[in-house]
N, C-alpha and C positions, 0 to 999 in steps of 0.2 A: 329178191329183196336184199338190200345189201345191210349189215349189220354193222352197228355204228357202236363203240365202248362209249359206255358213259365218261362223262367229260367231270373230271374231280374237282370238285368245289373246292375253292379254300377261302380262306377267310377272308384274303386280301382280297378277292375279287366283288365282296360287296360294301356298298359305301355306308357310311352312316345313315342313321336316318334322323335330319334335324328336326325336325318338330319334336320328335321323342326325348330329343336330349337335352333340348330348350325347355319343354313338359316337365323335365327332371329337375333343372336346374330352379324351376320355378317353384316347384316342391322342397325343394331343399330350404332354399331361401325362406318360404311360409314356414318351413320348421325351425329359423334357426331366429324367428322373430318370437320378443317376448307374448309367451300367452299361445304362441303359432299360429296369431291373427294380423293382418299384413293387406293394405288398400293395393290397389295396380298401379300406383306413386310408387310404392314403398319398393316393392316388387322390382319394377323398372329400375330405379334407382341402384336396387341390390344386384341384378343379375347383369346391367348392361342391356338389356332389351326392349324393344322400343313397349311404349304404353299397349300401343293398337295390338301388339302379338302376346302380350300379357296377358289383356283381354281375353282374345280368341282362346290362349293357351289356359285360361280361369274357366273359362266356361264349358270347355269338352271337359276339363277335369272336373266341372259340377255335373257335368249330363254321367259322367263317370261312377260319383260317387265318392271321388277323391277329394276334395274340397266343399262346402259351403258357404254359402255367402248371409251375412252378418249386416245388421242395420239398414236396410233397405237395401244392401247391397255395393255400398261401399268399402264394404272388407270383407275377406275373405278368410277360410278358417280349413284346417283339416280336417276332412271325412275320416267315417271309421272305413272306408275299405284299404284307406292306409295302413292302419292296424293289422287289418286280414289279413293283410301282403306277409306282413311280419310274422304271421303264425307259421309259416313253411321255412323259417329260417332257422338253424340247429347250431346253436353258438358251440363251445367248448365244454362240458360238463361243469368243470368245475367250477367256472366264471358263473354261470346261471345258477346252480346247486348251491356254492359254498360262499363265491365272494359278493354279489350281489345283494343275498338278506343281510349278511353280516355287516357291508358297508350302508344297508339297510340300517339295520339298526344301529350303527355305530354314529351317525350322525348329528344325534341330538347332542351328543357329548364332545361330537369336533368340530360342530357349527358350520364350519367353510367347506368347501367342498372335495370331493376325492374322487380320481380320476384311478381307474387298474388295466396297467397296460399289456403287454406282450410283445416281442423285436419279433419286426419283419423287416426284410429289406435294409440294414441300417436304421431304420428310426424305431423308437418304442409308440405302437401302435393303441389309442382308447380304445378298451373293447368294453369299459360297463365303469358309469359315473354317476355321483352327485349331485352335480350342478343343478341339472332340472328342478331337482327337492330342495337345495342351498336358497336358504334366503340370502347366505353371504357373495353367492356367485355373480362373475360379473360377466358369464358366458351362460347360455341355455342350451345347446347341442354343442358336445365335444365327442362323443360316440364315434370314430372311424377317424378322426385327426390323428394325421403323424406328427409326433413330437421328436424334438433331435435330439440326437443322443448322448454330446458329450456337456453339452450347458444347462441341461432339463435334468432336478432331479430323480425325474421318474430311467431315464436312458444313463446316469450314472450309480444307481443304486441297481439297478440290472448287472450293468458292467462289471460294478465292483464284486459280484457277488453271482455271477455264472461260471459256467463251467468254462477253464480258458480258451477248450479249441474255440468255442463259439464265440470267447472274447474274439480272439485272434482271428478268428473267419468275420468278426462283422467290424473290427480294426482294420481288417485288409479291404474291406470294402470301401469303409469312408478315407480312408486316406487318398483312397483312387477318385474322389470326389475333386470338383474344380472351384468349389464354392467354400465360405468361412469355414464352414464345421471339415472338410478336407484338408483345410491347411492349419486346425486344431491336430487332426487325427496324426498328421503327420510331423506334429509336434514330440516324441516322444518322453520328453522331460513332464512334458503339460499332462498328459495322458496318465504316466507314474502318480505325479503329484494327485491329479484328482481321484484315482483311485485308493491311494495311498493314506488321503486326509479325511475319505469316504469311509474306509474300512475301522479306521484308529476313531473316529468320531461314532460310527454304528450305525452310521444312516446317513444318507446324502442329503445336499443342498443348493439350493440355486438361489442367488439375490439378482436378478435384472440382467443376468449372461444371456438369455433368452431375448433379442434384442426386440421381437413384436412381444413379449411380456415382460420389459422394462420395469413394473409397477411392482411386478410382485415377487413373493419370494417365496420357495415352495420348499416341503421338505419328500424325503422318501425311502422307502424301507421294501426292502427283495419278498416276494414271494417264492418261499423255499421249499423245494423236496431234498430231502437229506440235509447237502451241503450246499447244494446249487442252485440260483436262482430259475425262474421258470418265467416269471413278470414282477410287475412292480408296480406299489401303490403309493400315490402323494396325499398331499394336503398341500390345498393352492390359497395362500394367504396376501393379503395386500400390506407391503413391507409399512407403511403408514399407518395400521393400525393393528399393528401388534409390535413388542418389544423383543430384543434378543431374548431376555429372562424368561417372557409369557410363552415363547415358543419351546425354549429348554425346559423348564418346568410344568408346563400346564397340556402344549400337544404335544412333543414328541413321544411322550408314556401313554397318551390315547392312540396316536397311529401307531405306534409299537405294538400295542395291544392289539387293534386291530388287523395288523399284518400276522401277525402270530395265531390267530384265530383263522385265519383264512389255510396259512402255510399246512397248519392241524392239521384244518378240515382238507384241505386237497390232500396230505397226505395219508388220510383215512379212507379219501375217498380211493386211492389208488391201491392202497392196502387189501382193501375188499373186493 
């Protein structure tokens, strides 16, 4: 009998599998609907997919346990095995331990909403938000969005305020980009400036440089160990209904506080 080496798998050799990633995409979209209640109109409409696979794709997720269906059945709704899913996921300690309750409770006193990111890849990455609980939000799921880095206060209050190789390694990065924020990064005047008028200010800002959030204008402040930032947290306000004065005097002493509270706590937490 002749003996045959096994033949090495890699990854490239298997395909997608679309039903599963169409299933996903349908999940997302019911998550990212007010209430997370969403008809197979809405659905279709949101993902690009026809009505009839919408369907099919609602109902193994009900025989699932992943969804519900609402009102005789023309909406649909998250299951808890959505939830379940989530209990095997092990975020950052500190972001669950320390920023999380704190942007918890800091809430009621900064009304709008706060997003706490973290740099991957060139962008500052949502890893734990407000919005859901903001009655002022005009977004419901931002948890996993890349945000850009040199026009979002959250990706220049990082910058301003990391350690430089890491500026310099995620500056070497966007510049090699082919797209607007690429030929920002390779701006070096523009890059000084914003960091420059960031650090002399004590907190970053963005009015409408974010071109899909033209509306609004946000502010942000480093989450620090020692000297250096580690992430960053905003406050996302709609430029229309606050003033320069109300944002100087009323939030930026509430987000400061609350950035301060957190920077503490992750530094206690690492102390120990």
């Amino acid at each position: 009998m002749k003996n045959f080496a096994p033949i090495a798998e890699d990854a490239t050799t298997y395909r997608e599998v679309r039903g599963l990633t169409r299933g996903l995409a349908v999940l997302r979209a019911l998550n990212e609907m007010p209430g997370g209640v969403g008809s197979v109109t809405d659905l279709a409409r949101h993902t690009g997919i026809h009505r009839t696979t919408v369907k099919r794709l609602l109902e193994t997720l009900r025989g699932e346990g992943f969804v519900h269906q609402k009102d005789e059945g023309t909406f649909y709704s998250l299951g808890f095995e959505v939830r379940r899913l989530s209990e095997g996921y092990v975020a950052v300690d500190w972001i669950d331990q320390v920023a999380a309750p704190a942007m918890k409770d800091h809430l009621r006193a900064l009304s709008w909403p706060s997003d706490l990111a973290t740099p991957d890849g060139g962008f500052m990455i949502v890893r734990e938000s407000t919005h859901r609980a903001s009655l002022l939000s005009q977004h419901r799921a931002t948890i996993g969005i890349r945000i850009p880095m040199l026009v979002s206060s959250l990706g220049r209050a990082w910058l301003s305020w990391c350690d430089v190789e890491e500026r310099e390694a995620t500056l070497a990065l966007l510049r090699a980009r082919t797209d607007a924020i690429g030929v920002l990064a390779r701006d070096g005047d523009y890059v000084k400036r914003i960091i420059r008028e960031t650090r002399k200010r004590g907190y970053s800002m963005n009015r409408g440089e974010w071109a899909s959030e033209a509306s609004v204008v946000a502010i942000g402040f480093p989450i620090l160990v020692g000297h250096h930032a580690i992430g960053a947290i905003n406050l996302v306000l709609q430029q229309n209904a606050v003033s320069d004065r109300e944002i100087a005097t009323r939030y930026v002493p509430r987000l400061r506080a609350l950035s301060n509270e957190i920077s503490a706590g992750v530094a206690g937490s690492v102390r120990g």
